[in-house]
N, C-alpha and C positions, 0 to 999 in steps of 0.2 A: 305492354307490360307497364305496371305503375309499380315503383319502385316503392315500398313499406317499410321496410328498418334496415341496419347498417349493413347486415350481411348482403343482403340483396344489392346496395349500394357498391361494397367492395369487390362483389362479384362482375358486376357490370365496369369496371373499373379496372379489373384485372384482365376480362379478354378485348376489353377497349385496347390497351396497352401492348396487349400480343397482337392484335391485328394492326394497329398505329407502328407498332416497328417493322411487323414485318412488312408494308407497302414500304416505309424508310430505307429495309435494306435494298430490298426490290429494286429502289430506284435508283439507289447508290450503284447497284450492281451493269443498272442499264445501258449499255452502249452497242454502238452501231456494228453487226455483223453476228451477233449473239441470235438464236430461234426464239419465239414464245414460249416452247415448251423448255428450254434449259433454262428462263426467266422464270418461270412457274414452278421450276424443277425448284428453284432457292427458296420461291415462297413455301413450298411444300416442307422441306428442311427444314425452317424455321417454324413453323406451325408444329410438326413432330417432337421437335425439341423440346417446345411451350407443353405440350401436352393437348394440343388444340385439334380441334378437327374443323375440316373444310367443310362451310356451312352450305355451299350449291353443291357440293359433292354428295352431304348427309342428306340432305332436303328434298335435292332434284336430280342427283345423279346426274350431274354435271361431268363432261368429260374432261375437267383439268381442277387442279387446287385453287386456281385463282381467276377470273378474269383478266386475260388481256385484249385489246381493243386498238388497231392499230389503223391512222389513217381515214378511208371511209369508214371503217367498221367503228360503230358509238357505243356498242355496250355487248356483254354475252358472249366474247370472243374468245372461241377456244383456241388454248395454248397449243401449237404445234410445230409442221419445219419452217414456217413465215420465219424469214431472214429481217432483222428489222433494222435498216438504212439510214442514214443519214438526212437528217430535215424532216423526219415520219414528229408525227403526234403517237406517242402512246399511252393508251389509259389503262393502267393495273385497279381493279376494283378488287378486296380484302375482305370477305367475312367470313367468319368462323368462331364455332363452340366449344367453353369449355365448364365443367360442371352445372350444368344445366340452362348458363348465359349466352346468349348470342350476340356479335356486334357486327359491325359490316361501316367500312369507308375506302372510300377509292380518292383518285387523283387522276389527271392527266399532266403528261410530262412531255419536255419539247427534244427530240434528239438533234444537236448541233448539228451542220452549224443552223441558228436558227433564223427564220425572216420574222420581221418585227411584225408583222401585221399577225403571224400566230401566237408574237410572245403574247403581245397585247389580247388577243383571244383568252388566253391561258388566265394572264393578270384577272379579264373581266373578269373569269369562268368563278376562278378563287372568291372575289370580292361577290358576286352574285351567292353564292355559298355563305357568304358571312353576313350579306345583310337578308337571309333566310332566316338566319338562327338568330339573329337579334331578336326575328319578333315571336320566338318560340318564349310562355313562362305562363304560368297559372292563372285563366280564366280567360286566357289571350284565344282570339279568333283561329278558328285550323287557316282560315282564305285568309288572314294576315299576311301568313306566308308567303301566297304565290301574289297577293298585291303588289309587294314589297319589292320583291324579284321581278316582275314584271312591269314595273314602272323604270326598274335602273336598266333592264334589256332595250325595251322602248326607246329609253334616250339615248342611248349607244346605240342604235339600230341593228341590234340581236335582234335574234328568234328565239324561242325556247321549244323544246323538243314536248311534246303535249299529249305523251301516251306512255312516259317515263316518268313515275312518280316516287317521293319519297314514301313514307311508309310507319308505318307501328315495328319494333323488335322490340328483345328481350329474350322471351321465353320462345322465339323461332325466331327465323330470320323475316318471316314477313307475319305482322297480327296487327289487331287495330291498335290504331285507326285505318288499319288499310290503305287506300291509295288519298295522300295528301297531294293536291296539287301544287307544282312550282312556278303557276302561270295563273293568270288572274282567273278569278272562277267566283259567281254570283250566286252559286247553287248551296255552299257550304256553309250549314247555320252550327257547326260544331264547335266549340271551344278546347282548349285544351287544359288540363288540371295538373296539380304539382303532382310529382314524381311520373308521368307520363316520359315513356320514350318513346322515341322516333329519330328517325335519320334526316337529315337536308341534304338534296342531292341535285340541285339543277342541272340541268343539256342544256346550255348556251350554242348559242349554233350562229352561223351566219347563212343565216335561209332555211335551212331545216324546220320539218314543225313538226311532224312525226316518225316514226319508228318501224321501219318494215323487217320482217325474219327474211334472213337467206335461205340458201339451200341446204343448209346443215342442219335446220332445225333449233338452233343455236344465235349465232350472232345476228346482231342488229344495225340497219343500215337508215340511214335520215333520208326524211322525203320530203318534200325533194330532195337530191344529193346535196350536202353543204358538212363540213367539217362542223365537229360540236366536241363539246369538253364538257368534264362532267369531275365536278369534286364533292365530297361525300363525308360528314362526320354522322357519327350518332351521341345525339345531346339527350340530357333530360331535361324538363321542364318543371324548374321551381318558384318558390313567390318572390324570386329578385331574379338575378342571370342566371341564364342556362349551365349544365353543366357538359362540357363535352367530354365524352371519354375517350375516345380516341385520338387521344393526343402521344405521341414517341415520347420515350422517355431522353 
């Protein structure tokens, strides 16, 4: 979607904000001994409320409101009786539509008590996400992006997960530009133009490089096995800073 006048701006704006809070309560909500699916049960409330509807639900008939992701599992995980434990990584990912916008961001979160070497995961994961979206802005390179990210993984000796890409929204949850990469990539002579949107969403991983399906048909596992985090806004791209809209109010 390339965004064109104000409406189109306040609409993107408006289920930015309903997906951005509802990960916020989601995670306020999170604690050890709780299921996926009574985690999902709250995103799903909160979505109702807003007027929203769940965008892998609408899309892809997705068997829950939200993604959750716990542990090995990196992305795609359906909410169900998974008891979720003490010291677990879990990652809630958020999208959903409302009057004809789509938006979508996710988070991973650490359940106490926690070991440093995951918070530090976590920290990267965050900061790898933010220096994606710096180099999002009008006439700016698409492989900017995964440069950028994959120069700060490098030097912390991350992996990035390299078959999980960000993507084009707007008017669906997935449109071009398609698959952006969040790892260095020499093939992409794309640029990107003001009011373009798209999400930044890297899999920082420690050893992981790709993404295999389970047996559900559903969730997604790193391969090699190695724990990954995955944080997620959806920006647009204008001729100064980014704009992100999924930000909590």
């Amino acid at each position: 979607m390339t965004i064109t006048n104000e409406d189109e701006l306040d609409g993107m704006k408006a289920i930015g904000r309903i997906v951005a809070n509802t990960l916020k309560i989601m995670s306020t909500a999170l604690e050890p001994g709780m299921t996926t699916r009574e985690l999902d049960e709250i995103g799903r409330e909160v979505l109702e409320r807003e007027g929203a509807q769940s965008a892998p639900k609408l899309t892809y008939d997705f068997p829950g409101t939200t993604c959750i992701s716990v542990d090995e599992e990196i992305a795609h995980g359906i909410p169900g009786g998974r008891v979720i434990a003490r010291g677990e990584l879990v990652n809630i990912d958020v999208s959903a539509s409302k009057n004809g916008f789509f938006a979508d961001t996710g988070a991973s979160f650490r359940v106490p008590p926690v070991r440093a070497s995951l918070d530090r995961l976590c920290k990267d994961g965050k900061r790898a996400m933010q220096i994606g979206i710096a180099q999002v802005g009008h006439d700016k390179p698409v492989a900017g992006i995964g440069q950028a990210i994959g120069r700060f993984a490098s030097a912390r000796g991350y992996t990035l997960i390299r078959n999980l890409a960000s993507h084009g929204v707007g008017r669906s949850l997935h449109e071009y530009p398609e698959e952006i990469a969040t790892w260095p990539t020499r093939r992409d002579k794309r640029r990107m133009h003001n009011g373009m949107v798209l999400t930044i969403e890297p899999f920082l991983s420690r050893g992981g490089l790709m993404a295999t399906e389970g047996d559900d048909g559903w969730t997604l596992y790193s391969h090699p096995r190695a724990l990954a985090v995955q944080y997620e806004h959806t920006v647009i791209a204008t001729h100064g800073a980014p704009v992100i809209v999924t930000l909590p109010e």
